[in-house]
Backbone as CSV, one residue per row, in Angstrom:
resi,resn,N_x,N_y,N_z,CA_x,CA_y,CA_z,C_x,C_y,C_z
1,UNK,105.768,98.453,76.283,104.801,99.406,76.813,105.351,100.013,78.103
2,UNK,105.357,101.232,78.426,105.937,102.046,78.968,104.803,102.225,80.298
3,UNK,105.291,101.570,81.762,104.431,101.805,82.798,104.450,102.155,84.170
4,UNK,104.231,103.116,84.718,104.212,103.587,85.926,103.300,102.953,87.216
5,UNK,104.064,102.046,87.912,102.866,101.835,88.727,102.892,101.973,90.179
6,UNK,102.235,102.590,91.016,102.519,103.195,92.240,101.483,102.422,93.030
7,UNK,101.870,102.418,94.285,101.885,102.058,95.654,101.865,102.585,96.901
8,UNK,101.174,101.761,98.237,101.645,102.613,99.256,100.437,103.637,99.939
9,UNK,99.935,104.073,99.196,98.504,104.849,99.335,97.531,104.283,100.760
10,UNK,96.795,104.844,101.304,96.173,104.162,102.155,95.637,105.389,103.029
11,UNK,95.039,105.018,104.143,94.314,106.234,105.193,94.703,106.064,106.472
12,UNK,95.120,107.303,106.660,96.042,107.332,108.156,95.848,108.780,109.079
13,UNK,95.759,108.928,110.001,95.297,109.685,111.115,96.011,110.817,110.804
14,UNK,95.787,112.283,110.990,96.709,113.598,110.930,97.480,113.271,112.091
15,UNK,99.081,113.686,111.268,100.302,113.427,112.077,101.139,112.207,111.625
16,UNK,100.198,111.622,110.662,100.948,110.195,110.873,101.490,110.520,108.959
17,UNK,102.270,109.085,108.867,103.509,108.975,107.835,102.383,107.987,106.930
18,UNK,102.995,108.115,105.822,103.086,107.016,104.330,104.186,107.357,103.678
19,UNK,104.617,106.208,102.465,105.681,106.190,101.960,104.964,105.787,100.923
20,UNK,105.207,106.709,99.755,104.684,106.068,98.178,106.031,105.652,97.369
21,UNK,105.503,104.459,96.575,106.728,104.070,95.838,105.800,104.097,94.219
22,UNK,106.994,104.196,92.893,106.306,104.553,92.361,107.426,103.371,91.292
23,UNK,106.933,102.249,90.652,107.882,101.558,90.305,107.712,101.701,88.454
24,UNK,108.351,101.939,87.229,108.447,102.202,86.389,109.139,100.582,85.183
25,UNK,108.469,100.593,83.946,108.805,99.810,83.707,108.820,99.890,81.871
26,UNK,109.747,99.426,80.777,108.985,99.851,79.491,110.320,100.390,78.937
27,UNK,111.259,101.222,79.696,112.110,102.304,79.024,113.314,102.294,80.360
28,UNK,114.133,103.115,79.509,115.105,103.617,80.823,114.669,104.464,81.436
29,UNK,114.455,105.017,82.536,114.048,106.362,83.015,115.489,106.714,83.779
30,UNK,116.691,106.403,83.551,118.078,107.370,84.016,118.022,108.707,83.645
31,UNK,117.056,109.480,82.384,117.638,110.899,82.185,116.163,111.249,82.206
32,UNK,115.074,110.632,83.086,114.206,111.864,82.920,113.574,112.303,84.197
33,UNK,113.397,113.020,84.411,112.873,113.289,85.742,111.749,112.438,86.249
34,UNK,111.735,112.600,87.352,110.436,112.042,88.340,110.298,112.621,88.943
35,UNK,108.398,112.509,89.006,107.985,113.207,90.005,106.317,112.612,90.531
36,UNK,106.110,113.165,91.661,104.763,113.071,92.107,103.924,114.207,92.408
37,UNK,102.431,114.136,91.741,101.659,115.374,91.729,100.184,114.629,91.961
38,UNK,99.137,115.180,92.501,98.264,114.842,93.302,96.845,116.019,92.637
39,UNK,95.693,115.358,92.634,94.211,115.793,92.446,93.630,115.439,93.539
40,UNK,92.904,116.855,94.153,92.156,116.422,95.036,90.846,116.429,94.586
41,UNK,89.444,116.054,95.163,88.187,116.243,94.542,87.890,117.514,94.411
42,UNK,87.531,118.012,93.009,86.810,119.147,92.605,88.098,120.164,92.197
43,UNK,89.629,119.402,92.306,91.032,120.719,92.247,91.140,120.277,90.914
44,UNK,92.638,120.764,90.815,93.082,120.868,89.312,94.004,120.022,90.179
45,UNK,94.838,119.347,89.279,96.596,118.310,89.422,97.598,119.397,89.883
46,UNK,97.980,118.962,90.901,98.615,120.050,91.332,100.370,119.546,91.359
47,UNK,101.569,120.315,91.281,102.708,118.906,91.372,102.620,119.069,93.076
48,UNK,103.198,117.933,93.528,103.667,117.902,95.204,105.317,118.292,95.098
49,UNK,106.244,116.863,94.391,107.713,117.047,94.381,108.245,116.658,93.292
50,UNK,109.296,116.764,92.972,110.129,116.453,91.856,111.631,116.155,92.362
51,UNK,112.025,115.628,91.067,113.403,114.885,91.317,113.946,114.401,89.914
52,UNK,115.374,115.638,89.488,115.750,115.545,87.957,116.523,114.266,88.082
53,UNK,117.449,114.086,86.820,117.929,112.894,86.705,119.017,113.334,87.822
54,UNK,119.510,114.196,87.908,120.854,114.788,88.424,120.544,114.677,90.051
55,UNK,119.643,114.283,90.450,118.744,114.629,92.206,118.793,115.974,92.073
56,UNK,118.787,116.462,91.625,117.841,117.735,92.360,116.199,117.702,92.331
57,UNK,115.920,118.223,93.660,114.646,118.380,94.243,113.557,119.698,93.777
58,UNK,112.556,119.301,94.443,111.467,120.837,93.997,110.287,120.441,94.817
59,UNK,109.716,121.086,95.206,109.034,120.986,96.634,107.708,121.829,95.979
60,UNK,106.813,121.720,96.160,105.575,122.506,96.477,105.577,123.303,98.048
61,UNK,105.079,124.320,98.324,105.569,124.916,99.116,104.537,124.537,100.329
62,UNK,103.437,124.015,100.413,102.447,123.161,101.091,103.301,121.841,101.853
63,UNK,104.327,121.357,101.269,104.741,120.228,101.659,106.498,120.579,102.084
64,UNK,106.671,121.132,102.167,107.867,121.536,101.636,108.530,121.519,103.723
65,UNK,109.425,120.547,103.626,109.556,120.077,104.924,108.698,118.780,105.877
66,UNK,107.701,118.346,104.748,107.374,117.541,105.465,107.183,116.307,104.626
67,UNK,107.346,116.252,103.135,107.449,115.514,101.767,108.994,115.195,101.869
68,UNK,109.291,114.088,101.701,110.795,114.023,100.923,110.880,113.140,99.582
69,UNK,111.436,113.526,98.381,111.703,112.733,97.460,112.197,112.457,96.952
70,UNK,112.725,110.982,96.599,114.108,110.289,96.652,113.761,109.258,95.473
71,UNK,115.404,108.645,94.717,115.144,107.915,93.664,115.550,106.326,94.274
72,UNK,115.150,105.306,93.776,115.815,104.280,94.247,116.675,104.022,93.999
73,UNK,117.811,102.935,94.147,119.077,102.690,93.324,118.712,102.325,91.575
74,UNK,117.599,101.824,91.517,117.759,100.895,90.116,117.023,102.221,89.124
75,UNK,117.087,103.458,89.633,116.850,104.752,88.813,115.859,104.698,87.949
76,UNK,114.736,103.505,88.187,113.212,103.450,88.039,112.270,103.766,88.655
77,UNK,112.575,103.912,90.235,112.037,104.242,91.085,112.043,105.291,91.356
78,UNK,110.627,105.756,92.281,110.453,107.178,92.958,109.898,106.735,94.506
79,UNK,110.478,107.325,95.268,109.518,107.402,96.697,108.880,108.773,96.982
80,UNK,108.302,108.730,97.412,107.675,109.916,98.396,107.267,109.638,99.911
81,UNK,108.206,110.047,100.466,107.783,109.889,102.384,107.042,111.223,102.361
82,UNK,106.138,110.756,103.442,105.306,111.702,103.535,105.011,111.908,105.451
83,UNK,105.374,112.706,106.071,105.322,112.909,107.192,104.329,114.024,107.210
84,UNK,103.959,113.866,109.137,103.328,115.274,109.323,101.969,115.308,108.567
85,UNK,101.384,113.965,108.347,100.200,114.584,107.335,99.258,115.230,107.783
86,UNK,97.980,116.214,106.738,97.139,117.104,107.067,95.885,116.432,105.989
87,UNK,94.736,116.998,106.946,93.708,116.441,105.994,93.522,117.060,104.663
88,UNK,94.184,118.650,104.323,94.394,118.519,103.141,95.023,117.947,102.078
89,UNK,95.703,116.896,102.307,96.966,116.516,101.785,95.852,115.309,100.878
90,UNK,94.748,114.804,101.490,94.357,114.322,100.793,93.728,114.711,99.533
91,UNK,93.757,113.181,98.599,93.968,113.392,97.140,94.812,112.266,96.535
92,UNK,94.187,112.062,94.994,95.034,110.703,94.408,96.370,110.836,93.668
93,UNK,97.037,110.006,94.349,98.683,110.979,94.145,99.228,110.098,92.674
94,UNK,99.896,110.844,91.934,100.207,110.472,90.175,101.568,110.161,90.609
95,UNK,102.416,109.653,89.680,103.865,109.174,89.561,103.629,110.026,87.861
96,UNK,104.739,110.588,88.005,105.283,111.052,86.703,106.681,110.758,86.572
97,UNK,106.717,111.155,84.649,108.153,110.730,84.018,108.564,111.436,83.469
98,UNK,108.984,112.408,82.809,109.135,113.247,81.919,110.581,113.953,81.615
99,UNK,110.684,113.710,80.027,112.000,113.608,79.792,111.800,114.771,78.770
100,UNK,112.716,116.041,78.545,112.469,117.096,77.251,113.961,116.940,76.631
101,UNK,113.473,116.829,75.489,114.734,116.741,74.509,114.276,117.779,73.298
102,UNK,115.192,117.773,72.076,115.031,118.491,71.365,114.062,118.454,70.310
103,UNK,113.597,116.940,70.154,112.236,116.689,69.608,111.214,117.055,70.495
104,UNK,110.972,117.764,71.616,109.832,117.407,72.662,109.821,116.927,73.929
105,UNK,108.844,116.983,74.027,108.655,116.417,75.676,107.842,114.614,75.669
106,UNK,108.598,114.066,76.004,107.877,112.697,76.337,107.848,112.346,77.798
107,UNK,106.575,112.005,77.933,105.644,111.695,79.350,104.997,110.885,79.584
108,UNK,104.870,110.172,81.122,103.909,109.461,81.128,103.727,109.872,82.716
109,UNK,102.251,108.922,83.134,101.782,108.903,84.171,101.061,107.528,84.737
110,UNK,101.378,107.555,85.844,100.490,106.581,86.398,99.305,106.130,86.687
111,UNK,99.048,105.110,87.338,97.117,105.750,87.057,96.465,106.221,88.760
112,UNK,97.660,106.197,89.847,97.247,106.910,90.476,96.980,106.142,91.775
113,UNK,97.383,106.406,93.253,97.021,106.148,94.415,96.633,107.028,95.238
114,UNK,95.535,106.504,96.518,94.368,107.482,96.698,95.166,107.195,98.511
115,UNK,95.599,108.550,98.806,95.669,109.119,100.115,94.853,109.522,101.083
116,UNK,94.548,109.394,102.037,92.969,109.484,102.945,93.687,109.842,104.083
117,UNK,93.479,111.306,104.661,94.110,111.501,106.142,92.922,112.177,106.383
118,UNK,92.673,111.115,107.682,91.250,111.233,108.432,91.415,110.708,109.718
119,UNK,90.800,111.078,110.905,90.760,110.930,112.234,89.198,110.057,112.183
């Protein structure tokens, strides 16, 4: 069984840092991308960042300088540092997987950690 499970989440003052980790388990994930994308109450899933198998990056333009996202060594992992936060930023942040081949797209998701930036 194929599982995403993330971490790290918590409530922290505007200005201040978290680090999400997003640990994967079930499959190889060496060739498929990762990424993290976030719902806030009443939004649609929006992505935050991405990260192909190859590292290359992709930024949402909201975060973009103040998000960084990085793979771990054991290429199951995802982080997301998160600096500079804003009270919009809150919202329950997803770990994604997603690999497209010529049969399709296979995906999964996590079930999600809840970010709180509040004074």
């Amino acid at each position: 069984q194929v599982q995403l499970v993330e971490s790290g989440g918590g409530l922290v003052q505007p200005g201040g840092s978290l680090r999400l980790s997003c640990a994967g388990s079930g499959t190889i994930f060496r060739f498929y991308a990762m990424g993290w994308y976030r719902q806030a109450p009443g939004k649609q899933r929006e992505l935050v960042a991405t990260i192909t198998s190859g590292f290359g990056t992709n930024y949402a333009g909201s975060v973009k300088g103040r998000f960084t996202i990085s793979k771990g060594n054991a290429e199951n992992t995802v982080y997301l540092q998160m600096n500079s936060l804003k009270p919009e930023d809150t919202a329950l942040y997803y770990c994604n997987a997603a690999l497209n081949t010529g049969r399709g797209r296979t995906e999964y998701w996590g079930q999600g950690t809840q970010v709180t930036v509040s004074s």
